[in-house]
C-alpha positions in Angstrom: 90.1 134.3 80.3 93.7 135.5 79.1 94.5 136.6 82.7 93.2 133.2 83.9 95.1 131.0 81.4 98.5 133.7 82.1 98.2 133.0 85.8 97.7 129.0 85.2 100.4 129.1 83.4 102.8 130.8 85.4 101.7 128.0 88.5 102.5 125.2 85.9 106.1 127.1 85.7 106.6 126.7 89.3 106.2 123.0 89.4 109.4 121.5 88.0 111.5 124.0 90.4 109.6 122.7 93.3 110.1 119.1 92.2 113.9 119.7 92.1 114.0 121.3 95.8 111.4 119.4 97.7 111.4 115.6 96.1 114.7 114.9 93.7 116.5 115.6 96.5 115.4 112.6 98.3 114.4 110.1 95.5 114.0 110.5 91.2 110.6 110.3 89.9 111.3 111.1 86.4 107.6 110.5 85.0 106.3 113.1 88.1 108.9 115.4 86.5 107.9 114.9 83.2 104.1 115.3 83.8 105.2 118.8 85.0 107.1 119.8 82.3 103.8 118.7 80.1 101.2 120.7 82.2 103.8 123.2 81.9 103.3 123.0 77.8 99.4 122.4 77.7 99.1 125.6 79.7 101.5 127.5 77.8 99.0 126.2 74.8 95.8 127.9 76.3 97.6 131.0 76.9 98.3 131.8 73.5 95.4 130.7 71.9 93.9 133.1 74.1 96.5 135.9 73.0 95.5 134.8 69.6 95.1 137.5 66.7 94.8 134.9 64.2 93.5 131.0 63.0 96.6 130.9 61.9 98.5 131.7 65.4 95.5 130.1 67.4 95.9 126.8 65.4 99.9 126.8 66.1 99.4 127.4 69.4 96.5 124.5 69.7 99.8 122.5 68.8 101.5 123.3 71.6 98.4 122.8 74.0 98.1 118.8 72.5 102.0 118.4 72.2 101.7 117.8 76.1 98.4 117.0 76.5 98.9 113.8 74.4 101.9 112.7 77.1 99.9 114.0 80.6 97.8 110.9 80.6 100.4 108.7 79.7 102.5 110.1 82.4 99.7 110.1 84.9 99.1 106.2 84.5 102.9 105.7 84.5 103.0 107.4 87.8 100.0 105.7 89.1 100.6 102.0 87.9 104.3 102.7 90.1 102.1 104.4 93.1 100.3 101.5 93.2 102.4 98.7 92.7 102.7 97.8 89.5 105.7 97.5 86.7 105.5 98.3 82.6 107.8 96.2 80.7 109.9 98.2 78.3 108.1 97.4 74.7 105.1 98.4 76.4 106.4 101.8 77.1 107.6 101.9 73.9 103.9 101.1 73.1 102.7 103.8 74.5 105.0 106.4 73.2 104.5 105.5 70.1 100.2 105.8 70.5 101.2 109.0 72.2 103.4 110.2 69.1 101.0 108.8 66.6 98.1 110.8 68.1 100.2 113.9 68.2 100.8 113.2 64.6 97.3 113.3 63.5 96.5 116.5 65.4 99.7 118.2 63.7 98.1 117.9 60.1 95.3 120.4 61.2 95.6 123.7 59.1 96.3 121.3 56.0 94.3 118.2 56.0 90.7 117.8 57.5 90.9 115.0 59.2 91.2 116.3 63.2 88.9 119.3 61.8 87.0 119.9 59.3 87.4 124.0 59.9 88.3 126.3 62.8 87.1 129.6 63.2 88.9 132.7 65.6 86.0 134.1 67.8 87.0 136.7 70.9 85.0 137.2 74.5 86.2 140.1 76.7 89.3 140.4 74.7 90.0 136.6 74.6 90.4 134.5 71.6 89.1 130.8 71.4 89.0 128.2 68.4 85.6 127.5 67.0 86.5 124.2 66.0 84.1 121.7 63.4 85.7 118.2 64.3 86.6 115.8 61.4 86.4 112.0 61.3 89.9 111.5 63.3 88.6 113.6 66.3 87.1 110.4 67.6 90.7 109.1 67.9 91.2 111.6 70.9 88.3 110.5 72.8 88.9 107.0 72.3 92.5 107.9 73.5 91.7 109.9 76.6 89.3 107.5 77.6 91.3 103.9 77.2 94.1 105.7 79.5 91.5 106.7 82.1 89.9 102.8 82.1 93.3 102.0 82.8 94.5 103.9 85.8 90.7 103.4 87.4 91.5 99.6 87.0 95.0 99.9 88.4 93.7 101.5 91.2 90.9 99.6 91.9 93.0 96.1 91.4 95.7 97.7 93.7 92.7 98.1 96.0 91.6 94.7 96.0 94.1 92.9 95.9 96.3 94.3 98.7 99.4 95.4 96.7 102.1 96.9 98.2 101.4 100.2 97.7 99.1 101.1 101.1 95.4 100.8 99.9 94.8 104.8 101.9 97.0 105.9 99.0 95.5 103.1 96.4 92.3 105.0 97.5 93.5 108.6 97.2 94.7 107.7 93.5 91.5 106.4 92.7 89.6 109.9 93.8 92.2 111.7 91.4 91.6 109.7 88.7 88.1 110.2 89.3 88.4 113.8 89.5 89.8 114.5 86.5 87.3 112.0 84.8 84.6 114.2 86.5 86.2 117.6 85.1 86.7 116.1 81.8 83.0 115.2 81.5 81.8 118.5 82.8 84.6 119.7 80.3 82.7 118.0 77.4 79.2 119.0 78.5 79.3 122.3 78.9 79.2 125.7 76.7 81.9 127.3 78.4 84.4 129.1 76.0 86.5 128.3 79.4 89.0 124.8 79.0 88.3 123.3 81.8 91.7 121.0 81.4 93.8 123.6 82.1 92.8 123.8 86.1 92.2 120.0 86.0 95.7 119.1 85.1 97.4 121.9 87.2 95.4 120.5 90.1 96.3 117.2 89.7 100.2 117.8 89.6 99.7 119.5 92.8 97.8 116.5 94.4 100.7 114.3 92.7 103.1 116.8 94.2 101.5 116.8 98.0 101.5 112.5 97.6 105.4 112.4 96.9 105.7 114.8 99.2 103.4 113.7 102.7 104.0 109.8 102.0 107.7 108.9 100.6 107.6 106.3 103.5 104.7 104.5 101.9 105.3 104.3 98.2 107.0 101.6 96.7 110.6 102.6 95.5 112.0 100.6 92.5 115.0 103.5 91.0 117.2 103.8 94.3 119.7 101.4 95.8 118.6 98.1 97.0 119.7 95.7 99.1 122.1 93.1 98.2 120.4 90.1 97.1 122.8 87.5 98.0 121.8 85.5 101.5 124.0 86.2 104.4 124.3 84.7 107.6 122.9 86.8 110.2 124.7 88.1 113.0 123.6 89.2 116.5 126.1 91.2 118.1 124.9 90.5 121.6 128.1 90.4 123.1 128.8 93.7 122.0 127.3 97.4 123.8 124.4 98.8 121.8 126.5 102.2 121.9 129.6 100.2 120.5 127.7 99.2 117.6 126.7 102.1 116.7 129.8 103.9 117.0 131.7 101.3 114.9 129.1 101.9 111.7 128.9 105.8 111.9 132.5 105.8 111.6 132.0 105.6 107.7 129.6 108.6 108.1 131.2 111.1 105.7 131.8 114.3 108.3 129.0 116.6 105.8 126.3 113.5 106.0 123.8 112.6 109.0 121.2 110.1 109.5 117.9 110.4 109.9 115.6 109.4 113.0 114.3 106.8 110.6 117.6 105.7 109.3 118.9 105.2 112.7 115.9 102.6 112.9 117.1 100.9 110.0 120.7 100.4 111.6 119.4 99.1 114.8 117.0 96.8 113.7 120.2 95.7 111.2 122.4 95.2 113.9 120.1 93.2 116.1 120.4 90.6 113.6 116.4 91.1 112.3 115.2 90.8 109.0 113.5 93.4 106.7 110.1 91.8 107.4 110.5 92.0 111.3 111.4 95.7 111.0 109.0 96.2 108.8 106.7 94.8 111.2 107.9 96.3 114.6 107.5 100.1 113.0 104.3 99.0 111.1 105.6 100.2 108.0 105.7 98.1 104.6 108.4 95.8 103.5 109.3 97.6 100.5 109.6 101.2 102.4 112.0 99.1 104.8 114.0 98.8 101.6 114.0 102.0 100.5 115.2 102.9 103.6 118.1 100.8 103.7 118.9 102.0 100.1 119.3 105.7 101.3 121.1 104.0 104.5 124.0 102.0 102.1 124.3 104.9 99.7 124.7 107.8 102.8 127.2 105.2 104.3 128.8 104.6 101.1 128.4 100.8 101.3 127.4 98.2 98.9 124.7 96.6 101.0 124.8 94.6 104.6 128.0 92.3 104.3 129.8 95.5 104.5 128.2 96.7 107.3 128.6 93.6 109.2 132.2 92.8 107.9 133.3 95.6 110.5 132.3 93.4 113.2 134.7 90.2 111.9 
């Protein structure tokens, strides 16, 4: 088990590196990089309780397992709620925080008040060390915990589902099978007599499927950190009387020299400059609305403009 937990725990480790090289570079998720950094400390947690010589040791360690295990499924329904389409207001982040901190709280007293348990015992298989633990009257808190956050992501999911958000409902769906994959694990998890946590495969697997969904379908999440478009209404302007090529040339003049635009950005500019609205180019590359203004956010920032009036001011 020690060699298992060791080589979980050195995956977890490659997660945040591969978050800054394949997705901060084109947009910041900081809850997907957060819920690596936790993973990173839950497994971290199961390793040493493994490598455990002593209660003592293997207690300390179980710290270190629930100081991220209390954030992952916070983190997870952060990322999902944004996935599919939804926004948390400020005090209730703050809310839950502050369940998250209580609940870490009441797992810190073990060693010194029974409460979380009542007594934990160091037992060893094939050289491994596990807890033996007798749960006290607080344990329940845990369960109740883990369960109210998984309710909640299955009914974001399932809401995002039904009614249409604008998240696309293929990736509504595929949130819903994680989230019902790690409920699935977790119940096996709680079944079985396997000396074996299950939650330390469970969670690395899920921050790779959260990985491979930033990764395969940026053009179909909704974006809310990067720049938008400007808000104010503007007269729209079709440059018929001017070359296509012309256009064109006149914009990528405030191209910085090391900067280049993508196929998909070029898109964006053309539809811009044939006077059409986010909705019609939304609808003529059958993509959603708010991907079209992602899209344009990248566009303004890699053209170092404030929005469209700029753009358009060039033809005056």
């Amino acid at each position: 088990m020690t060699i298992a937990y060791g080589l979980i725990f050195a995956l977890s480790l490659m997660m945040p590196p591969l978050y800054f090289a394949f997705i901060r570079k084109k947009q910041d998720e900081p809850w997907l990089l957060v819920l690596f950094l936790c993973v990173c400390v839950v497994t971290l947690g199961y390793f040493l309780v493994s490598l455990s010589k002593t209660v003592e040791f293997a207690l300390w360690a179980n710290k270190i397992t629930y100081l991220g295990q209390v954030f992952v499924p916070m983190c997870m329904f952060m990322i999902i709620s944004k996935l599919c389409g939804f926004t948390c207001k400020k005090w209730f982040l703050g809310v839950l925080i502050g369940l998250a901190v209580l609940m870490y709280a009441i797992v810190f007293t073990t060693g010194w008040l029974d409460w979380y348990y009542t007594s934990a015992t160091l037992e060893f298989e094939n050289g491994s060390a596990y807890l033996v633990k007798e749960y006290g009257v607080l344990h329940l808190t845990n369960f109740i915990y883990v369960i109210a956050y998984f309710v909640a992501m299955l009914v974001v999911c399932i809401t995002s589902l039904v009614k249409k958000k604008d998240a696309s409902q293929k990736l509504a769906g595929f949130m819903l099978a994680i989230v019902l994959g790690n409920v699935g694990m977790w119940i096996v998890g709680k079944i079985t007599t396997w000396n074996f946590e299950l939650l330390a495969t469970t969670y690395f697997m899920s921050v790779l499927a959260y990985f491979f969904v930033y990764l395969l379908l940026q053009d179909y999440i909704r974006k809310v950190d990067v720049p938008q478009p400007t808000t104010e209404k503007t007269r729209v302007i079709v440059l018929d009387s001017i070359p296509k090529a012309e256009r064109l040339e006149r914009v990528l003049k405030l191209l910085p020299a090391d900067k280049t635009l993508t196929a998909r950005q070029m898109e964006m500019l053309d539809g811009l400059l044939d006077g059409k609205s986010q909705k019609e180019i939304a609808a003529d590359l059958h993509i959603s609305e708010s991907t079209v203004k992602w899209h344009f956010g990248i566009l303004y920032t890699t053209l170092n403009v404030s929005g469209k009036d700029e753009i358009l001011a060039l033809f005056k």
